[in-house]
C-alpha positions, -999 to 999 in steps of 0.1 A, spaced: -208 -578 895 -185 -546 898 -148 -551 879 -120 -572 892 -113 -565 928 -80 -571 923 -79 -549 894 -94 -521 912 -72 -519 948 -42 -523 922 -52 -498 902 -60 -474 936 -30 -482 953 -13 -465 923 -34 -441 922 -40 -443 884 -63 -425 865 -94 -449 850 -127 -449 838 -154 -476 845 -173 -478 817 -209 -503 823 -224 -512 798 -249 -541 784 -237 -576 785 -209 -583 755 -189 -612 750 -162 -600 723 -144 -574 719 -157 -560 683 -194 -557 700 -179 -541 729 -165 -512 711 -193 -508 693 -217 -506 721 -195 -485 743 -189 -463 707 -151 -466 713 -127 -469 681 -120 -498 675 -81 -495 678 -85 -490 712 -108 -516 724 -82 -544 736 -91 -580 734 -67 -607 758 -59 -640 744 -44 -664 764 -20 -686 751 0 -719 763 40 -719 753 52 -753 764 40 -755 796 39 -722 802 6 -700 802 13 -661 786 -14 -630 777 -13 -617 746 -32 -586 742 -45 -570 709 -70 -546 690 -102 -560 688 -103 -562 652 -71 -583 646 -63 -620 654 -34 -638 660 -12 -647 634 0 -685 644 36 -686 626 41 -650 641 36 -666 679 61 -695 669 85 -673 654 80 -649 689 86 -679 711 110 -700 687 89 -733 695 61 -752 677 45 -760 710 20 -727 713 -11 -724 710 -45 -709 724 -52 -722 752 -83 -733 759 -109 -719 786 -109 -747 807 -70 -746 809 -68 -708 822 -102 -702 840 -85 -708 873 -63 -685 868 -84 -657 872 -107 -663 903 -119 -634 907 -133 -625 869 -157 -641 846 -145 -667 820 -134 -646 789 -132 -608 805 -102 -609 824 -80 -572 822 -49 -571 803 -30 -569 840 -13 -603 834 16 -599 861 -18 -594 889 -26 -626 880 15 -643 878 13 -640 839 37 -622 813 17 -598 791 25 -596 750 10 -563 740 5 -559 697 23 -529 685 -8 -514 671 -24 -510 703 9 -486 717 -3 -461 687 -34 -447 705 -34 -426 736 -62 -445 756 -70 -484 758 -102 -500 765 -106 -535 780 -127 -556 801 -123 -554 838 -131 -585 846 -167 -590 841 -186 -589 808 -205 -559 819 -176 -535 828 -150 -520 808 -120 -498 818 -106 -471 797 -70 -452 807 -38 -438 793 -16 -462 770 11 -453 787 -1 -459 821 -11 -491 813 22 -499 803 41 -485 830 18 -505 854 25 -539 832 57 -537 814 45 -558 783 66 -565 758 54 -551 724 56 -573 694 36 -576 659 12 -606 667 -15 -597 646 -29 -605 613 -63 -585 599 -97 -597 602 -93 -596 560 -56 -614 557 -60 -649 544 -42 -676 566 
């Protein structure tokens, strides 16, 4: 399988600057970067969440996870949470379950970007398989998206 189709004409059509990176079959995002020897600030990861009945990406480095309060806080409601696969694998017909890009509004979605990943000039991600990866500019990534850039994350070592 090649990377999102609908990533790629959109991407095309304006005529954006990207790299398809292959690489062996990885199903998170710390493995990625490690197998594509990318640091791991810039190796995204998307997380999809559910806010009320609403579904929303979140998109962060690889390394960090979301910090819970920090997403109520963001969305001043107790009803979000991570949304399970089965809830959001429709909404991404053309990609595999779990590698969908961080191109939320291609797919009718709002797209949360963690500050830390505006602090690098490139960002990695999957492109919609688990054997593809694109890498581009930061800042064409956001001009394409618009995501608005919040503190979601917690470290891999913060207890919580």
């Amino acid at each position: 399988m090649s990377i999102s189709r609908t990533l790629k004409e959109y991407l095309d059509r304006e005529q954006v600057k990207y790299n398809v990176l292959p690489h062996r079959e990885a199903y998170r995002a710390v493995v990625l970067a490690q197998l594509l020897e990318t640091p791991v600030q810039e190796m995204a990861k998307v997380v999809i969440i559910k806010e009320d009945d609403w579904f929303v990406m979140i998109v962060l480095q690889a390394g960090c996870h979301i910090d819970p309060l920090r997403l109520r806080e963001v969305f001043m409601t107790d009803d979000v949470r991570l949304a399970t696969e089965q809830e959001f694998k429709n909404l991404f017909p053309d990609c595999e379950l779990g590698a969908m890009p961080p191109f939320g509004p291609l797919y009718g979605l709002p797209v949360y970007v963690d500050r830390s990943l505006t602090e690098d000039e490139y960002i990695v991600f999957e492109a919609g398989t688990h054997s593809d990866a694109i890498r581009m500019r930061y800042r064409d990534f956001a001009a394409l998206v618009f995501p608005v850039v919040v503190d979601f994350h917690r470290s891999p070592t913060a207890v919580g």
